[in-house]
N, C-alpha and C positions, 0 to 999 in steps of 0.2 A: 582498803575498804573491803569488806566481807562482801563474799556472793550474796544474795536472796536465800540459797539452800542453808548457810553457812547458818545466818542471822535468825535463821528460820529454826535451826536444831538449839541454836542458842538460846531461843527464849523459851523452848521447850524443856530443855537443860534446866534453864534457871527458875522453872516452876514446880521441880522435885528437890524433894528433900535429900542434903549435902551426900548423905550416903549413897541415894538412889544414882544422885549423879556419878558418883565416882565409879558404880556397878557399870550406869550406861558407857561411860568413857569408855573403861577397861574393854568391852564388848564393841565399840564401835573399835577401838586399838588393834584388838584380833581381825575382824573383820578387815578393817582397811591392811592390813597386815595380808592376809588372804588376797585383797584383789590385787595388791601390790606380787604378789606372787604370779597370780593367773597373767596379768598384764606378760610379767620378764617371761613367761614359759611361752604366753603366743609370739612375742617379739623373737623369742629361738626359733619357736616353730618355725615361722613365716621364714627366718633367712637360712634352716637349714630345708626347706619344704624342695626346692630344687636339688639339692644334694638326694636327699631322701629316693627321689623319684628317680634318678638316675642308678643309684641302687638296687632298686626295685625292677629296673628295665636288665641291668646287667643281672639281674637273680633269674628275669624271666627267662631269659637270652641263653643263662645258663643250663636251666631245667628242659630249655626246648631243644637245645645243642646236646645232651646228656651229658654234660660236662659237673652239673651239680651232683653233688652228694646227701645224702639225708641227714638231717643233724643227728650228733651222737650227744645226746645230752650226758651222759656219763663223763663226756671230756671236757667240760667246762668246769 
């Protein structure tokens, strides 16, 4: 059984003309395509967000010990 939203795009869907709908599919496709993306990139985010910040402590740790170095963008 469709959600309310589901049922809701569906009869909007089927009060345009065959073409119109096929444009909107294709546009909602991308879209959902999109947040399907955003979603997998916070779910990284979030389990490397501790890693991250541990990083970030050993870079400070390093700059405040003089032990870092200035990036040599040429060597990358």
């Amino acid at each position: 059984m469709p959600s309310t939203a589901i049922a809701t795009v569906e009869k909007m869907l089927e009060s345009l003309p065959q073409e119109v709908q096929e444009q909107v599919v294709e546009h909602l496709r991308e879209y959902i395509m999109d947040l399907q993306d955003e979603l997998r990139w916070d779910t990284l985010f979030n389990h490397a967000q501790d890693k991250l910040v541990a990083a970030a402590r050993r870079a400070k740790e390093g700059i405040a010990t003089g032990q870092a170095e200035p990036m040599d963008f040429e060597r990358l």
